[in-house]
PAKOLPA-120562 format. One record per residue: residue number from 1; residue in one letter; x, y, z of N, C-alpha, C, O, CB in turn. Coordinates in nm, 3 decimals. Glycine has a CB too. Layout:
<sites>
+-----+---------+---------+---------+---------+---------+----------+---------+---------+---------+---------+---------+---------+---------+---------+----------+---------+
: num : residuo :  n_east : n_north :    n_up : ca_east : ca_north :   ca_up :  c_east : c_north :    c_up :  o_east : o_north :    o_up : cb_east : cb_north :   cb_up :
+-----+---------+---------+---------+---------+---------+----------+---------+---------+---------+---------+---------+---------+---------+---------+----------+---------+
: NUM :       A :       X :       Y :       Z :       X :        Y :       Z :       X :       Y :       Z :       X :       Y :       Z :       X :        Y :       Z :
...
+-----+---------+---------+---------+---------+---------+----------+---------+---------+---------+---------+---------+---------+---------+---------+----------+---------+
</sites>
This chain:
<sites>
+-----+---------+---------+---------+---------+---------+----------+---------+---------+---------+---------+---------+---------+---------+---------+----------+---------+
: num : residuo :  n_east : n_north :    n_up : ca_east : ca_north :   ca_up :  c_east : c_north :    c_up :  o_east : o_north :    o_up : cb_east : cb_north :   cb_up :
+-----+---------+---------+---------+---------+---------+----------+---------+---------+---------+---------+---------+---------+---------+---------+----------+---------+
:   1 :       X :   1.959 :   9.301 :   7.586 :   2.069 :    9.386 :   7.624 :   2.147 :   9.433 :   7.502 :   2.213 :   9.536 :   7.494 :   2.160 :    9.314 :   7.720 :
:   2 :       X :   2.127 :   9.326 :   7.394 :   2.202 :    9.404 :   7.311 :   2.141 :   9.514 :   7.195 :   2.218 :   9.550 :   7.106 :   2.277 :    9.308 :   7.250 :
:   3 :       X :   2.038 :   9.554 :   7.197 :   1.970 :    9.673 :   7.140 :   2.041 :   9.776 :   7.229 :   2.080 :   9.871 :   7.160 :   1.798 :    9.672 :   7.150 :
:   4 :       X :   2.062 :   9.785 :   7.328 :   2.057 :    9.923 :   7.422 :   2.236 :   9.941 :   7.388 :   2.273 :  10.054 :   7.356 :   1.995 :    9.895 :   7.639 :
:   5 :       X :   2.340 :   9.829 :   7.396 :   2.492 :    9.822 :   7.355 :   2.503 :   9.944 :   7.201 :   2.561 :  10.048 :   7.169 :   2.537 :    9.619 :   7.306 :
:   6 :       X :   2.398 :   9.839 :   7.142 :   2.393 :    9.926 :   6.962 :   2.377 :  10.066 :   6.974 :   2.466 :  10.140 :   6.932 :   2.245 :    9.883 :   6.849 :
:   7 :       X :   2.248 :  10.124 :   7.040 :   2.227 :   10.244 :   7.101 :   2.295 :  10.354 :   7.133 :   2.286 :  10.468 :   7.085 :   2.195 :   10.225 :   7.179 :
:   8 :       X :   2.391 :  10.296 :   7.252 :   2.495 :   10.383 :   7.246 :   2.608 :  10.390 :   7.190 :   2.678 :  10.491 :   7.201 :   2.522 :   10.399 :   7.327 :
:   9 :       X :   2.650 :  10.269 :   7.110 :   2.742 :   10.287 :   7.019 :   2.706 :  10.383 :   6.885 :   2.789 :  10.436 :   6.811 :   2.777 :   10.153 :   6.983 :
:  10 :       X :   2.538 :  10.395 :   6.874 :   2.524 :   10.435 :   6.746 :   2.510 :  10.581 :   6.798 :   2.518 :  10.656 :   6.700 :   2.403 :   10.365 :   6.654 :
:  11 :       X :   2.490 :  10.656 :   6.923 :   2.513 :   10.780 :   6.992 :   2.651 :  10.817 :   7.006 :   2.679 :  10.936 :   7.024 :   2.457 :   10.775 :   7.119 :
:  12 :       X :   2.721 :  10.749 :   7.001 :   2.885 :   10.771 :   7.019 :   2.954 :  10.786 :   6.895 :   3.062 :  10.844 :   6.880 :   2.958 :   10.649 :   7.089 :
:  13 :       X :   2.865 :  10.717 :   6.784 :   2.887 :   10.696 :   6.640 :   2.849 :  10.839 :   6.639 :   2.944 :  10.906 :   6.679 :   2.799 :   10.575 :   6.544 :
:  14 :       X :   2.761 :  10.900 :   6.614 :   2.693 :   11.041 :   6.577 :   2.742 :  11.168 :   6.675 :   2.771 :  11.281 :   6.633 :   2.520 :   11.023 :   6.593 :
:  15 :       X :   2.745 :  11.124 :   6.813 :   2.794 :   11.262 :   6.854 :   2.958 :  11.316 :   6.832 :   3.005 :  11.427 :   6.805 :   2.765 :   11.265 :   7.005 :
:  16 :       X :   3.028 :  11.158 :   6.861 :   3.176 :   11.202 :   6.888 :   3.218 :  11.306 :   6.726 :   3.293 :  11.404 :   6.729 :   3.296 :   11.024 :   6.912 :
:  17 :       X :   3.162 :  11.263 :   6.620 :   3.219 :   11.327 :   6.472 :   3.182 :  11.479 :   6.531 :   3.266 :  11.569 :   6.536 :   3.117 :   11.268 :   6.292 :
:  18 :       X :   3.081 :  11.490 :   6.563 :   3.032 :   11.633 :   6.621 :   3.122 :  11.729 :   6.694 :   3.176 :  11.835 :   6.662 :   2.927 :   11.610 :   6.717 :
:  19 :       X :   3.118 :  11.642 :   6.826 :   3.203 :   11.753 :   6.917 :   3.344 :  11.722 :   6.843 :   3.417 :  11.815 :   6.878 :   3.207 :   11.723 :   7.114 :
:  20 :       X :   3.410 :  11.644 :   6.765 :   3.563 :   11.706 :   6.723 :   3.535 :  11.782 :   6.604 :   3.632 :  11.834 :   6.547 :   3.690 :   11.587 :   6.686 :
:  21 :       X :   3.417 :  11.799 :   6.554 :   3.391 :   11.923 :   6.444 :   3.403 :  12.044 :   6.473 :   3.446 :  12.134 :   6.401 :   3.270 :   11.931 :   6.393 :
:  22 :       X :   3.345 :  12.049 :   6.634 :   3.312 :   12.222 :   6.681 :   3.462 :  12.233 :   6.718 :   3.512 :  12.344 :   6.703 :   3.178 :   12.266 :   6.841 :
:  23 :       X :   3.535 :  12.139 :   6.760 :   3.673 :   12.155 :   6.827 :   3.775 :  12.207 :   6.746 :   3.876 :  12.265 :   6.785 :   3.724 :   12.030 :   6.877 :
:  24 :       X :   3.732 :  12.174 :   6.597 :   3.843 :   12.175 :   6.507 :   3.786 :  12.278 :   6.392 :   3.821 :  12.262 :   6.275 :   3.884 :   12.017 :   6.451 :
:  25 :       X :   3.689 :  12.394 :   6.433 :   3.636 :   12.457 :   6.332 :   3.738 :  12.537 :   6.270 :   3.842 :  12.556 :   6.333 :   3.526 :   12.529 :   6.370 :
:  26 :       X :   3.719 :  12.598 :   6.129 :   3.812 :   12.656 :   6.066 :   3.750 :  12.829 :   6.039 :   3.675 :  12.877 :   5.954 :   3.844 :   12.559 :   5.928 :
:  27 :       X :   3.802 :  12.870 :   6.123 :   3.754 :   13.019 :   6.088 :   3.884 :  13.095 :   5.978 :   4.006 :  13.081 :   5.983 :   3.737 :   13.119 :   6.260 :
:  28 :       X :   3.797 :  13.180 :   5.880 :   3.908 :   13.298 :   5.822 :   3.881 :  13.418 :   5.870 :   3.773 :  13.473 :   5.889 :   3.912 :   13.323 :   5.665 :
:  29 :       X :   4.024 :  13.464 :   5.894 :   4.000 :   13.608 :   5.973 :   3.992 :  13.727 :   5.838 :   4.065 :  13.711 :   5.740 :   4.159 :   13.648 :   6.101 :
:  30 :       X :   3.932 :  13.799 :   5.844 :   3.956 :   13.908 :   5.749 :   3.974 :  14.091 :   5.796 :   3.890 :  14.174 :   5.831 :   3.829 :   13.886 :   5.656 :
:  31 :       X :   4.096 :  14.097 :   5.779 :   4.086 :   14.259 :   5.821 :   4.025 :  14.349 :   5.751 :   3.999 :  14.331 :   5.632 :   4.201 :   14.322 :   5.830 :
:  32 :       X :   3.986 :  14.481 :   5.828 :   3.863 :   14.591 :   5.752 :   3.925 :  14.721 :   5.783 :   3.870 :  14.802 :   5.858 :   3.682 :   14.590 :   5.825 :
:  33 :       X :   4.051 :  14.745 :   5.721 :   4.083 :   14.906 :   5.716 :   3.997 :  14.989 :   5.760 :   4.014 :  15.057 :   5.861 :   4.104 :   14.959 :   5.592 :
:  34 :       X :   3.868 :  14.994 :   5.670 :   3.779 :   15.103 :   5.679 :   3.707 :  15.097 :   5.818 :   3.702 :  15.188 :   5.901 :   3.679 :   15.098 :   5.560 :
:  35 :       X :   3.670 :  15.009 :   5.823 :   3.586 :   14.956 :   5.935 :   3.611 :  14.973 :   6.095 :   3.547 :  14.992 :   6.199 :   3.586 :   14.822 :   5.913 :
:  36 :       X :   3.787 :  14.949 :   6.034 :   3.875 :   14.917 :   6.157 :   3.848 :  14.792 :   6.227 :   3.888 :  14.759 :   6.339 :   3.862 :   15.022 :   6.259 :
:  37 :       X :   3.805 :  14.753 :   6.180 :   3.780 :   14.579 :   6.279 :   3.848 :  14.473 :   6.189 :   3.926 :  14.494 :   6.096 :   3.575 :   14.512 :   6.299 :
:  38 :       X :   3.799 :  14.342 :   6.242 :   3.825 :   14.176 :   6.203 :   3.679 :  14.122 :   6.153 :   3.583 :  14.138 :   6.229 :   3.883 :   14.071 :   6.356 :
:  39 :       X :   3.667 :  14.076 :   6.065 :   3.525 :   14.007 :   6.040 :   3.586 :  13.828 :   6.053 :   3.651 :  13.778 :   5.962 :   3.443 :   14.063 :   5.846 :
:  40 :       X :   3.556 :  13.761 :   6.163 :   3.586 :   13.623 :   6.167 :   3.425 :  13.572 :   6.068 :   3.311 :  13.615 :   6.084 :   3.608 :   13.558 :   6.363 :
:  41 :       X :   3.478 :  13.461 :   5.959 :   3.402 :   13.419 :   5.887 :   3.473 :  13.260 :   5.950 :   3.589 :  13.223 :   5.973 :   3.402 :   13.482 :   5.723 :
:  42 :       X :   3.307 :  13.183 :   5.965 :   3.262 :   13.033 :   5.949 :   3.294 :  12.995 :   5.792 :   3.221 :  13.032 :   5.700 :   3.086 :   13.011 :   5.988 :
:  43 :       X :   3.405 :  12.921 :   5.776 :   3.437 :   12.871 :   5.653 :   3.358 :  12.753 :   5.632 :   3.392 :  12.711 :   5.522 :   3.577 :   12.846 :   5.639 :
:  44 :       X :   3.274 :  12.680 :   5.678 :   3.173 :   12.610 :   5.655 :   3.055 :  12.644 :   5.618 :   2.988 :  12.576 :   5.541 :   3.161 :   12.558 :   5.731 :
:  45 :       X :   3.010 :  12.770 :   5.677 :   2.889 :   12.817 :   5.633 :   2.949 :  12.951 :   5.518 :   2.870 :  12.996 :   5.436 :   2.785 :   12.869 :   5.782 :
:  46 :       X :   3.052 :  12.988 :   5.522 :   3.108 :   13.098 :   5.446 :   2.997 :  13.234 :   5.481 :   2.952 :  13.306 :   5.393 :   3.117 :   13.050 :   5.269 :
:  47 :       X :   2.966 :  13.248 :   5.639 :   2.903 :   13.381 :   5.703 :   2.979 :  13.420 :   5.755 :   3.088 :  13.362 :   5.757 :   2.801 :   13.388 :   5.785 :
:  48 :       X :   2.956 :  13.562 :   5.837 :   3.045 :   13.622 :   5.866 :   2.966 :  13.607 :   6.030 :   2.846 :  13.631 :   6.035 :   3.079 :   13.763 :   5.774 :
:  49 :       X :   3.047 :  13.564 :   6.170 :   2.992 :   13.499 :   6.295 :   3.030 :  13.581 :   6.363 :   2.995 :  13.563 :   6.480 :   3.025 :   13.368 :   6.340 :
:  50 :       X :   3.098 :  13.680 :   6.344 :   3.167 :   13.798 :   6.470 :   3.217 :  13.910 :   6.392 :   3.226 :  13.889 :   6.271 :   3.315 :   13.736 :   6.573 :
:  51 :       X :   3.254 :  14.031 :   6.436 :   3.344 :   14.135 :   6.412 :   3.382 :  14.143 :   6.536 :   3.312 :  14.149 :   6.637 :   3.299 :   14.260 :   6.349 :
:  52 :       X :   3.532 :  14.145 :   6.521 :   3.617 :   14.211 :   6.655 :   3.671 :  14.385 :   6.623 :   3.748 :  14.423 :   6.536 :   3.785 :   14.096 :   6.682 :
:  53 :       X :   3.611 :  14.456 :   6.711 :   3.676 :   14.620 :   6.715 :   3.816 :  14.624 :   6.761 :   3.877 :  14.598 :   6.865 :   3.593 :   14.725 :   6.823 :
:  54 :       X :   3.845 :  14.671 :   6.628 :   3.991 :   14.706 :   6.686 :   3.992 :  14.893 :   6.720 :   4.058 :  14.949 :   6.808 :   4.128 :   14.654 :   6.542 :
:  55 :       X :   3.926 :  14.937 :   6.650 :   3.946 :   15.077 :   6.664 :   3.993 :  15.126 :   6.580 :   3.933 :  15.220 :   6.529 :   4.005 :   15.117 :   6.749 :
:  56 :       X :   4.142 :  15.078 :   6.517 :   4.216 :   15.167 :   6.419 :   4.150 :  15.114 :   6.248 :   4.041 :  15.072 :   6.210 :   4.411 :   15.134 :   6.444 :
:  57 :       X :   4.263 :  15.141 :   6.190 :   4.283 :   15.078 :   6.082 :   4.377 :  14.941 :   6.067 :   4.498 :  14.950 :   6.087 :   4.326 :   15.175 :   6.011 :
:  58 :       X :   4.328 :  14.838 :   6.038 :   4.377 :   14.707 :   6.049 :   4.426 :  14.688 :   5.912 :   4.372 :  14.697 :   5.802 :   4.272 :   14.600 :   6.097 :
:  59 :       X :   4.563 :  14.656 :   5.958 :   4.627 :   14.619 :   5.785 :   4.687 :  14.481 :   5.780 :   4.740 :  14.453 :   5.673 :   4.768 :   14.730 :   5.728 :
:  60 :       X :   4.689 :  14.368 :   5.895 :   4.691 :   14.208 :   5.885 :   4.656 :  14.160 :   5.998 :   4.637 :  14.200 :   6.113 :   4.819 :   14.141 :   5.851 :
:  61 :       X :   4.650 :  14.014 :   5.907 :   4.613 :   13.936 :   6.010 :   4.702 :  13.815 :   6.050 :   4.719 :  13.753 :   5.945 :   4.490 :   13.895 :   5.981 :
:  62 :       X :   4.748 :  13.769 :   6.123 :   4.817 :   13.650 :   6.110 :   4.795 :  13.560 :   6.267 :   4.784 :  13.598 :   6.384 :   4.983 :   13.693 :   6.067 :
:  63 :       X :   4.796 :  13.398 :   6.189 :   4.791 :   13.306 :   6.309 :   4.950 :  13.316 :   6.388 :   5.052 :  13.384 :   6.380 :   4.750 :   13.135 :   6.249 :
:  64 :       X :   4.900 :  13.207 :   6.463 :   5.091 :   13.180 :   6.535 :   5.102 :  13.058 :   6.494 :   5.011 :  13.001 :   6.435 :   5.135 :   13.179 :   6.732 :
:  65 :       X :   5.204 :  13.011 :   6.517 :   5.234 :   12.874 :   6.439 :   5.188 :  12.725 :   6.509 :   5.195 :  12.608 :   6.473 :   5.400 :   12.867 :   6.419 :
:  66 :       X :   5.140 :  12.789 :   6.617 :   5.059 :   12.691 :   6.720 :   4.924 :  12.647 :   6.682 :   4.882 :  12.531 :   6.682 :   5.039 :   12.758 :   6.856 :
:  67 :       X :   4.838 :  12.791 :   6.639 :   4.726 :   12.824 :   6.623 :   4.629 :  12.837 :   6.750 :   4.510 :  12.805 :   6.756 :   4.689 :   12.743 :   6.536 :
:  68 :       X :   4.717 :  12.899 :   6.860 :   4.614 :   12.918 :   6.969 :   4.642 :  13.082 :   6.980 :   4.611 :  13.127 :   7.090 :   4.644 :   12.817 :   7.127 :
:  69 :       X :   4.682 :  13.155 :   6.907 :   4.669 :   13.310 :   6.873 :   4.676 :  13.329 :   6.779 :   4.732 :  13.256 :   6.697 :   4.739 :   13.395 :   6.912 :
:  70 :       X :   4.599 :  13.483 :   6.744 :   4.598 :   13.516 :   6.654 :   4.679 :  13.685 :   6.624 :   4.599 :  13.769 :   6.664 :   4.470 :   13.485 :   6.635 :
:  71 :       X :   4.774 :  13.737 :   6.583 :   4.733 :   13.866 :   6.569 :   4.712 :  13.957 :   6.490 :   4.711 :  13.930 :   6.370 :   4.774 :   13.908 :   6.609 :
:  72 :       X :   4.696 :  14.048 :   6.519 :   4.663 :   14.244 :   6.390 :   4.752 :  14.338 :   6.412 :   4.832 :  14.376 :   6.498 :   4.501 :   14.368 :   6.425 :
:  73 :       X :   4.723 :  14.356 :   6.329 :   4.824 :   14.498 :   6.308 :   4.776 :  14.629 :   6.260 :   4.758 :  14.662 :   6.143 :   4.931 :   14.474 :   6.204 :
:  74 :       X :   4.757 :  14.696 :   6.363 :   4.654 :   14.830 :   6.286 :   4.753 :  14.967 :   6.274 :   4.863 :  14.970 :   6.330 :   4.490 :   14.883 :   6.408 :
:  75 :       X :   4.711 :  15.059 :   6.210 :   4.768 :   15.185 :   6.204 :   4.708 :  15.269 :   6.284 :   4.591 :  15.235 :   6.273 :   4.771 :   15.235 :   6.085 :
:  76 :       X :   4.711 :  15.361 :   6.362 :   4.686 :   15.455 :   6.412 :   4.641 :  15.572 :   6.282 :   4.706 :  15.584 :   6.178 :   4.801 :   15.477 :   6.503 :
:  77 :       X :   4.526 :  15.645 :   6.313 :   4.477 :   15.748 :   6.256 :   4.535 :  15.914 :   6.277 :   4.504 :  15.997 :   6.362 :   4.351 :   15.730 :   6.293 :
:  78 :       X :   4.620 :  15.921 :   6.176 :   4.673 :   16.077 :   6.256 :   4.557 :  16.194 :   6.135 :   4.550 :  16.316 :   6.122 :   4.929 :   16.118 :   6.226 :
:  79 :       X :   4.502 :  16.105 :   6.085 :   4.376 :   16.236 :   6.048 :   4.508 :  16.366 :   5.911 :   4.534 :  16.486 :   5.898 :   4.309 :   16.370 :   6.297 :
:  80 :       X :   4.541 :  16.252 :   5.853 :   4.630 :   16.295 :   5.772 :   4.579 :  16.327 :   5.623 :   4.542 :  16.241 :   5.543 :   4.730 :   16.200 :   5.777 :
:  81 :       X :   4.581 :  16.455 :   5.601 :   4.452 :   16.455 :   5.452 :   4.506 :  16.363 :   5.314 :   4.434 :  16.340 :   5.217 :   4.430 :   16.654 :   5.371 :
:  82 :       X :   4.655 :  16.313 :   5.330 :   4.694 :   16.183 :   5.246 :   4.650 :  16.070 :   5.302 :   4.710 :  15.982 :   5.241 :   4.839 :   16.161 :   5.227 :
:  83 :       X :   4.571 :  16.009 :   5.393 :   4.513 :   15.883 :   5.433 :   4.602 :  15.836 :   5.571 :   4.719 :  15.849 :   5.608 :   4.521 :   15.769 :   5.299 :
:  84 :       X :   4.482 :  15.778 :   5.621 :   4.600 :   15.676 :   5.770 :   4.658 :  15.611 :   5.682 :   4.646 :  15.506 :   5.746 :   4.528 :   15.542 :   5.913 :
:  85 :       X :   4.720 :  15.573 :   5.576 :   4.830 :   15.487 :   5.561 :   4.944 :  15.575 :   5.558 :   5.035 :  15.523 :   5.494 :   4.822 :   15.398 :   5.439 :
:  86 :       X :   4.978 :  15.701 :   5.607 :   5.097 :   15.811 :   5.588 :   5.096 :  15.821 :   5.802 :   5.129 :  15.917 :   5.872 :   5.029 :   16.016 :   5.454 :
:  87 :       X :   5.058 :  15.716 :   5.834 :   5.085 :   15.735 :   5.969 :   5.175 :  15.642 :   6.034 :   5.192 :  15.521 :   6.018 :   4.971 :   15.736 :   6.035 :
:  88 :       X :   5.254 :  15.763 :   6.144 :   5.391 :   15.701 :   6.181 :   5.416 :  15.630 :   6.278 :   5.529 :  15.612 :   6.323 :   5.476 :   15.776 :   6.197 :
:  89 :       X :   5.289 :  15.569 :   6.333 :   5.260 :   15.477 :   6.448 :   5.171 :  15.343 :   6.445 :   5.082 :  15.368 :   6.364 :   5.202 :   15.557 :   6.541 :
:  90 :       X :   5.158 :  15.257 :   6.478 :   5.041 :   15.194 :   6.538 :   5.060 :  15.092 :   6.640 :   5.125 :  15.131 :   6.737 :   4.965 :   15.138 :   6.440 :
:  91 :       X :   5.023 :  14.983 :   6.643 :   5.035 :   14.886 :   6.779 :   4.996 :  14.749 :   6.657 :   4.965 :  14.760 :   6.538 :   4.885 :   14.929 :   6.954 :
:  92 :       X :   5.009 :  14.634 :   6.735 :   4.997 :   14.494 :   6.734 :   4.953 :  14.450 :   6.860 :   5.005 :  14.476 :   6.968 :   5.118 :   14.429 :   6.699 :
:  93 :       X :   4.822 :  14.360 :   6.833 :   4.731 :   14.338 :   6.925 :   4.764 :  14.164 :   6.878 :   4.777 :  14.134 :   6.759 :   4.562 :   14.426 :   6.905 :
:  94 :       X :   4.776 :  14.058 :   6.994 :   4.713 :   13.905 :   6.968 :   4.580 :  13.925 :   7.078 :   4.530 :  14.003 :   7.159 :   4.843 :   13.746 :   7.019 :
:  95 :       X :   4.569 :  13.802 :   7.019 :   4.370 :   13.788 :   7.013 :   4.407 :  13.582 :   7.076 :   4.516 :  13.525 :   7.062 :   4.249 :   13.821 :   6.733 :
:  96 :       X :   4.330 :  13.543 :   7.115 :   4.332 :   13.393 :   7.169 :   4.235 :  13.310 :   7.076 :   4.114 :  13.328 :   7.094 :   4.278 :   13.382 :   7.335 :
:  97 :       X :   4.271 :  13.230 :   6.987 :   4.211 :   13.186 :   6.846 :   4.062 :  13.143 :   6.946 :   3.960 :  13.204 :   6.916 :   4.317 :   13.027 :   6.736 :
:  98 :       X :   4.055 :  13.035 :   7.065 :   3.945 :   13.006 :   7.092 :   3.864 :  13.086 :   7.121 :   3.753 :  13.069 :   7.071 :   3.942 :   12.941 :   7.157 :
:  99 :       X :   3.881 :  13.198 :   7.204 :   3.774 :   13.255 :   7.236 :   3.726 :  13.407 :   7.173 :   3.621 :  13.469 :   7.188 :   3.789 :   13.253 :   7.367 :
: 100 :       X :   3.842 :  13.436 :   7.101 :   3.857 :   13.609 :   7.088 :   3.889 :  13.716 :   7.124 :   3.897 :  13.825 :   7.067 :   3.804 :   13.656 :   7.083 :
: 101 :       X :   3.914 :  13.672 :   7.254 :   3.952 :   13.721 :   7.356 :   4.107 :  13.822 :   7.349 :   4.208 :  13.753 :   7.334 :   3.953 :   13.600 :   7.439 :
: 102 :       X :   4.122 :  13.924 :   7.357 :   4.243 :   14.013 :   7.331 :   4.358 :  13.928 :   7.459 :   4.328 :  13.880 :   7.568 :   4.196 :   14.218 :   7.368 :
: 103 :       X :   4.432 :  13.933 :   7.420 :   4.566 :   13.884 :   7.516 :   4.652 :  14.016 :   7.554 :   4.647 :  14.069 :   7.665 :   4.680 :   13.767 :   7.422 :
: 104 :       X :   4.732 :  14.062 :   7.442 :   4.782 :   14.151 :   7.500 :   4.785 :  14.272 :   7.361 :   4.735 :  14.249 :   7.251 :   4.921 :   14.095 :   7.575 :
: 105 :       X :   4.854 :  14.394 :   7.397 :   4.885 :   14.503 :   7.261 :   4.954 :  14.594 :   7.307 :   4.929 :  14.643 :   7.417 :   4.763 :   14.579 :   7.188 :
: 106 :       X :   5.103 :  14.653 :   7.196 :   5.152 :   14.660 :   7.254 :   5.189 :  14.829 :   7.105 :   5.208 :  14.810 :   6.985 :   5.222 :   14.519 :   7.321 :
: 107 :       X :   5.187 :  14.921 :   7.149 :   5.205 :   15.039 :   7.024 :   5.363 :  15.002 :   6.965 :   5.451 :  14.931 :   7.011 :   5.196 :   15.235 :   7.096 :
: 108 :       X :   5.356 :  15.080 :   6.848 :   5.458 :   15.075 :   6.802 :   5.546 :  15.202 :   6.747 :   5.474 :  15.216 :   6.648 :   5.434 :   14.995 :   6.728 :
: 109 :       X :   5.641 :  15.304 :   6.732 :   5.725 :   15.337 :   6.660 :   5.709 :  15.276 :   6.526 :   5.705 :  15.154 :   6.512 :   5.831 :   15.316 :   6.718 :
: 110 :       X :   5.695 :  15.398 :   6.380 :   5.681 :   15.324 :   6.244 :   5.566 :  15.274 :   6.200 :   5.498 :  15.200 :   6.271 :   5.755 :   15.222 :   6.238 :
: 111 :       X :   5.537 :  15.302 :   6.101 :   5.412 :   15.224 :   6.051 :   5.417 :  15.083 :   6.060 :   5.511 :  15.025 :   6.006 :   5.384 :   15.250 :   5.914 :
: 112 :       X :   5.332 :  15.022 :   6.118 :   5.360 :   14.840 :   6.135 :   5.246 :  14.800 :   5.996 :   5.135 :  14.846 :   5.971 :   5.285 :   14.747 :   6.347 :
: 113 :       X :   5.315 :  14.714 :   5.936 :   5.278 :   14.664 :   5.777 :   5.295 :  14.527 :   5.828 :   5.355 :  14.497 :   5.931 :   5.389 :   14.715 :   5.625 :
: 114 :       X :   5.220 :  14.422 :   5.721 :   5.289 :   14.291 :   5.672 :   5.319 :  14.234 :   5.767 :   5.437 :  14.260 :   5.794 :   5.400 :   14.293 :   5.592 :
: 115 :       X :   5.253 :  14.137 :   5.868 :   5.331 :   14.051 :   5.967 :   5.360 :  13.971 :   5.899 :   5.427 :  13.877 :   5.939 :   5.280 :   13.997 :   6.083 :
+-----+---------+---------+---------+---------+---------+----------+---------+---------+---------+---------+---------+---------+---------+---------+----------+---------+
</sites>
């Protein structure tokens, strides 16, 4: 009986480090002006595991102080021959750190810069 005790202690030894690894992964978000999206990078593998479309031009990124959101801040494109950064609108979007999932967005009055 006591081989089979060891067994699963030594399964409990190996999986539990596991599942609080995936639980506690560390992603960096990176915004893409050009692109207009988010490239979420696996800071463990240092790949890039998703792009989220935002549509516009994305000029930050920031967690919440919880870390169960995330949000952006994009500019709106007014097709301005000085660049979307001479544009007088955009919105702020949060995003839900676990899944990616958009929560809410909301436009703005003013160029939104710098969260």
């Amino acid at each position: 009986m006591r081989p089979v005790i060891a067994v699963v202690c030594l399964l409990n030894a190996v999986c539990a480090p596991r599942a609080a690894a995936d639980e506690s992964r560390n992603w960096l978000l990176v915004e893409s002006p050009r692109s207009k999206d988010v490239q979420v990078i696996d800071t463990a593998t240092r790949k890039v595991v998703r792009n989220i479309a935002i549509g516009e031009h994305t000029d930050d990124v920031m967690g919440s102080p919880d870390g169960r959101a995330f949000y952006v801040v994009a500019q709106y494109d007014m097709n301005s021959p000085f660049g979307y950064q001479n544009s007088e609108s955009g919105k702020v979007m949060a995003f839900d750190s676990g899944s990616f999932e958009p929560l809410w967005s909301t436009a703005l009055d003013g160029s939104p810069n710098h969260v």
